[in-house]
Every structure is written in C-alpha cells, then in structure tokens.
C-alpha positions as CSV (number, residue, x, y, z in Angstrom):
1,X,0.0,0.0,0.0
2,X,1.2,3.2,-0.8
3,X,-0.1,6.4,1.3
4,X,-0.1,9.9,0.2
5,X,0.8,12.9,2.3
6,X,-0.8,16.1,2.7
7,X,-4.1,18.5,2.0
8,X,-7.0,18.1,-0.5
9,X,-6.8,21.8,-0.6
10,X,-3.5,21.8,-2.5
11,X,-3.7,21.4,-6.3
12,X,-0.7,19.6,-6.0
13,X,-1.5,17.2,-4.0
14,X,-4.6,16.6,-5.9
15,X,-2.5,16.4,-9.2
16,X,-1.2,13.2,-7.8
17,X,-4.4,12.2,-6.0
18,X,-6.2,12.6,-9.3
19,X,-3.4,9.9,-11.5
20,X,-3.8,7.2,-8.6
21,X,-7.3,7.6,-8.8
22,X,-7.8,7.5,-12.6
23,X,-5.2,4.4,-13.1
24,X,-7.0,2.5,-10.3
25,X,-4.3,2.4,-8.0
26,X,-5.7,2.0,-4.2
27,X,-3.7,4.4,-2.0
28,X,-4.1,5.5,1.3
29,X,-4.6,9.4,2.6
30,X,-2.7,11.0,5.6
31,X,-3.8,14.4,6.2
32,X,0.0,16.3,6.1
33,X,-0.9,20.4,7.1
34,X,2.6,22.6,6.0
35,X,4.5,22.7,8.9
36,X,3.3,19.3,10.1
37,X,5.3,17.4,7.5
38,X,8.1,14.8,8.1
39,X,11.3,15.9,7.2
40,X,12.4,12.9,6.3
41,X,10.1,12.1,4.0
42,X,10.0,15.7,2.5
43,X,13.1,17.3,3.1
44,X,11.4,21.1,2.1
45,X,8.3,20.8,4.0
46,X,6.3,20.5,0.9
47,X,3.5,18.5,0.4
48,X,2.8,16.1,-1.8
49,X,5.1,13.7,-0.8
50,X,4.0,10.0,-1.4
51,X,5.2,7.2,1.4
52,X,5.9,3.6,-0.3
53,X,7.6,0.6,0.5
54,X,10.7,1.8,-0.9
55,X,10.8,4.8,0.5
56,X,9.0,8.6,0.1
57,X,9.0,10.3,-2.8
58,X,8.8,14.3,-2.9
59,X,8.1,16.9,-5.5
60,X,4.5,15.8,-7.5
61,X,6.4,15.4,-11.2
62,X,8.5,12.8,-9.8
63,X,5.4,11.5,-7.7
64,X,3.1,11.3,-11.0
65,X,6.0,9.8,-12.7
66,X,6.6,7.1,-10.4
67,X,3.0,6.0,-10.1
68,X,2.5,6.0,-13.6
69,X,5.0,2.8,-13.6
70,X,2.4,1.1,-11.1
71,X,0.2,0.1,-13.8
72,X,-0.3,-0.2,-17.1
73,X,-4.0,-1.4,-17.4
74,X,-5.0,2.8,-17.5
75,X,-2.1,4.3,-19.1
76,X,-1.5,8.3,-18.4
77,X,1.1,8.5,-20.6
78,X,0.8,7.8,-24.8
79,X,2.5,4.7,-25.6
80,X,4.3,6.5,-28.6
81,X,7.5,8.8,-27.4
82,X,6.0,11.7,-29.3
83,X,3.3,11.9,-27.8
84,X,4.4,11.1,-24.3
85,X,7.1,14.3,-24.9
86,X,4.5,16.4,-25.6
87,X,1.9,15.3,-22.7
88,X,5.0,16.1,-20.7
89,X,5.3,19.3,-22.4
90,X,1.8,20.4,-21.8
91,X,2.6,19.9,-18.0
92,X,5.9,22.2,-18.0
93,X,3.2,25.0,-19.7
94,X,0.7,24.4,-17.3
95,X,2.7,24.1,-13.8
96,X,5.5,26.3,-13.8
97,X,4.5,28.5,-16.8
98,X,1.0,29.5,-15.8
99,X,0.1,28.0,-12.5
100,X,3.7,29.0,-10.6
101,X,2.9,32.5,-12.4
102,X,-0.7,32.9,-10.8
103,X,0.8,31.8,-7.3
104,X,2.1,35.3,-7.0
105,X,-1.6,36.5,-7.1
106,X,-2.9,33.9,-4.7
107,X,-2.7,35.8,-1.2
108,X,-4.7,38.1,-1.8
109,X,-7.1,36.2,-4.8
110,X,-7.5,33.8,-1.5
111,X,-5.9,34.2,2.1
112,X,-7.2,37.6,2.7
113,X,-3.6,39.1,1.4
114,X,-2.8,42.1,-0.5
115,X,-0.1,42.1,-3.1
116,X,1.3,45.1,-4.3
117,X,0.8,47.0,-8.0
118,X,3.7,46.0,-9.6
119,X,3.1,42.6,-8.6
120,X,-0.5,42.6,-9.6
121,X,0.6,44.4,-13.2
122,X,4.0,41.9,-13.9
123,X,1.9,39.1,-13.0
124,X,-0.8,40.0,-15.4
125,X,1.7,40.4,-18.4
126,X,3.3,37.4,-17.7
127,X,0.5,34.9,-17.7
128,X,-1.2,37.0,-21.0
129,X,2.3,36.0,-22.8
130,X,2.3,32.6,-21.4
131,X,-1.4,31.5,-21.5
132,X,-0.9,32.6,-25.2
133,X,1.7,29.9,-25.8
134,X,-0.4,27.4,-23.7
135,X,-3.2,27.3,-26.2
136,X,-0.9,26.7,-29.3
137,X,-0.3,23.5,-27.7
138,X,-3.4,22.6,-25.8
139,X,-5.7,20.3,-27.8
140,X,-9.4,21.5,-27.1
141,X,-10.8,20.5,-30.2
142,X,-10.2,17.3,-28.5
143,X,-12.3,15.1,-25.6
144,X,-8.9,16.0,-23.2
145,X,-6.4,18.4,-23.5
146,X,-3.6,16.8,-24.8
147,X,-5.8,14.6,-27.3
148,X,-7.8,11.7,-27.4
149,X,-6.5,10.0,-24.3
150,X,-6.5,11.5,-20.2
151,X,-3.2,12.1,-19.6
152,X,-1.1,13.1,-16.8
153,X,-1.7,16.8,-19.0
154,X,-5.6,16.4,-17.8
155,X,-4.5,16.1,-14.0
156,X,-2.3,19.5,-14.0
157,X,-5.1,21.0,-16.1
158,X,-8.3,19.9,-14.1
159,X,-6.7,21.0,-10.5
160,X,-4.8,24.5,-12.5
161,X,-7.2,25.9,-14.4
162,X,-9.8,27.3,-12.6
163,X,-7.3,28.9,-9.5
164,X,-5.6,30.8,-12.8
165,X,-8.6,32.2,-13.8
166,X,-10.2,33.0,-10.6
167,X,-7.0,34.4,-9.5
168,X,-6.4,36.6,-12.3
169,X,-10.0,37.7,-12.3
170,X,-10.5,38.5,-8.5
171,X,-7.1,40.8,-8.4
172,X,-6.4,41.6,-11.7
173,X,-9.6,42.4,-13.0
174,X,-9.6,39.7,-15.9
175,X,-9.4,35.9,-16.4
176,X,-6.7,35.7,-18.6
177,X,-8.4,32.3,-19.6
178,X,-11.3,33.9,-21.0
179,X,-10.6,33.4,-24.4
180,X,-9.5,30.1,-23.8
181,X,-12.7,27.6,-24.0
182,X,-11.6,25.8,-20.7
183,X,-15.1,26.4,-19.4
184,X,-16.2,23.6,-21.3
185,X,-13.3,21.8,-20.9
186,X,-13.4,21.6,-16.9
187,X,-17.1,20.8,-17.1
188,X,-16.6,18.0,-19.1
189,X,-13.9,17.0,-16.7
190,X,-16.6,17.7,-13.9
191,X,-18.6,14.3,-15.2
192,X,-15.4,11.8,-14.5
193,X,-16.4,10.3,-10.9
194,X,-13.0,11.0,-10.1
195,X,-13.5,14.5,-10.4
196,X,-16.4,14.5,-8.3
197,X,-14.8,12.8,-5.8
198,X,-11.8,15.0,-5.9
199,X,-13.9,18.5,-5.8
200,X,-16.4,17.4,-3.4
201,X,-12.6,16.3,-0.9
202,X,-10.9,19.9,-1.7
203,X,-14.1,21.9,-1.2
204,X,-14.1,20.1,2.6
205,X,-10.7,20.5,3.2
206,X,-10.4,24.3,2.0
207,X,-12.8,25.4,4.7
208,X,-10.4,23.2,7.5
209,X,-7.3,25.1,6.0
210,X,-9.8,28.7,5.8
211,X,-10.8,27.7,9.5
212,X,-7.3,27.0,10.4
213,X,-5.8,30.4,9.2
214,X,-8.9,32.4,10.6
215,X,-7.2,30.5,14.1
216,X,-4.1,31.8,13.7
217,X,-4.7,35.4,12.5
218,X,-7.1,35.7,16.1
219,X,-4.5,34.4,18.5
C-alpha cells in the first residue's frame, strides 16, 4: 500500500491524488498540514510527498511519474515517445509557466492578502504571454487536453485551471483564460467520478485550512 501525504486543498497534491485515482491504484490518505510534514520524508516541508515501500517520494512530477510505472492497465502517458514528450510538455506549460505565475496572485485572490501594484501588473503580463503559448499547444478540439487520451496533462489542467482564472480575475480584473474555452473543458472533466470525488474532498478540506488560518490570525 502506498499512502499519500498532505491537504485536499492543495492542487498539488490533488494532481497526484487525481493519477492514482484515474489508473486504479488503491492508495491510502494521511492528512499532512505545511509545517506538520516529516522531514524525512520531504526534506522542504512540501506536500505532496508520497510514502511507499521503498521509501518517500517528494516533488508531484516525480510523484506522478513514479505511479505511472504502477500500472499499465489505465495508461497516463501515450505509448508513442512523441506523444508522451508532448503530454509532458503540456505539464511544464501548465505548472511552472501559468500555474507558478498565478501563485504570485494567490494571497490576496485567496488568504485575505494584498499584493502590491507592480506585482499585480508583472503578473498579469506574464500569464497574458504565457497563457498565449499554452493554447498553441493545448488540444481542445479534443475530448482532453492533450488529445484523445487522459493524460497526466488532464490532471495538471483539471486542478490549475480554474485557481488561474479565478485568481487573475479577483485581483487583476480579468481571467486571462477567457478566451480560452476551458469552461467547457473543466465541465466536461466535472462528469469523470473521479472529479467529483476529488472537488467534493478539496471543497471540505479548504474550509479546514480557511478555519485553520482564521485561528491563527485571532491568537
């Protein structure tokens, strides 16, 4: 059995929970708060980090990686090396180019922050130039985003998506995904029970992380 470590409210951890989920792989949970993590099992305090019998694995590329070895009955990767090289390419665009980007607009979009102009405006430019290359490469004239098949693309896109446009809407004043028909897109992914399953865990574990900062900020 293989258990992994962390919150439902991270879309990182969800990124993995969603690829065990789709390839059938039974996993355990274990609730993992930052600043509650082992170190040994995640040397930067980060979460995911994924406990097996081998050891822990940090860092959800590697993670996603790894469990996509477990099985080959539900594949997440294309079997041709084409294909696989651009499903992996589609998850450089979507976690460090546009979701890594947003981040900077999170604190205040959601943890009662502020962020200052320049911030707001650099961030804005950034993702406009970036979410621009993303849809050169992003399939939605197809079922998924990388294509016919759910990919390991799908699980960084599903859990991404919407924080980048709510984000950029809340503080900048525009979803930057707007043109971008990923509306459609996420509500299609919305009908996979594994979806369900994941949204209905993050919405219940956001309010124990809101209620958990509301407790600090009163002490």
């Amino acid at each position: 059995m293989i258990t992994l470590c962390g919150f439902s409210a991270s879309n990182y951890y969800n990124k993995v929970k969603l690829a065990l989920m789709e390839k059938r792989i039974a996993f355990e949970e274990e609730n993992a708060w930052l600043g509650e993590t082992n170190p040994a099992e995640s040397p930067l305090g980060k979460v995911p980090y994924l406990r097996t019998r081998h050891g822990a694995i940090s860092e959800s590329d590697a993670i996603i990686e790894y469990v996509e070895t477990l099985s080959s009955e539900v594949p997440l990767l294309p079997a041709d090396t084409f294909a696989a090289a651009k499903v992996r390419e589609l998850c450089v665009y979507l976690n460090l180019h546009l979701e890594l980007v947003a981040r900077n607009l999170y604190p205040q979009a959601f943890f009662g922050g502020k962020v200052s102009d320049s911030t707001r405006d650099r961030t804005l430019e950034q993702l406009e130039k970036n979410v621009a290359a993303f849809a050169k490469l992003a399939r939605f004239d197809t079922p998924f985003i990388a294509g016919e098949q759910f990919t390991l693309a799908d699980c960084s896109a599903i859990v991404h998506l919407p924080l980048i446009s709510g984000a950029s809407k809340i503080v900048c004043g525009k979803d930057v995904l707007a043109d971008l028909p990923t509306r459609d897109y996420l509500a299609r992914m919305g009908e996979r029970p594994t979806v369900q399953k994941l949204n209905a865990d993050r919405k219940t574990n956001t309010a124990e992380l809101m209620a958990r900062i509301q407790a600090k900020a009163s002490r």
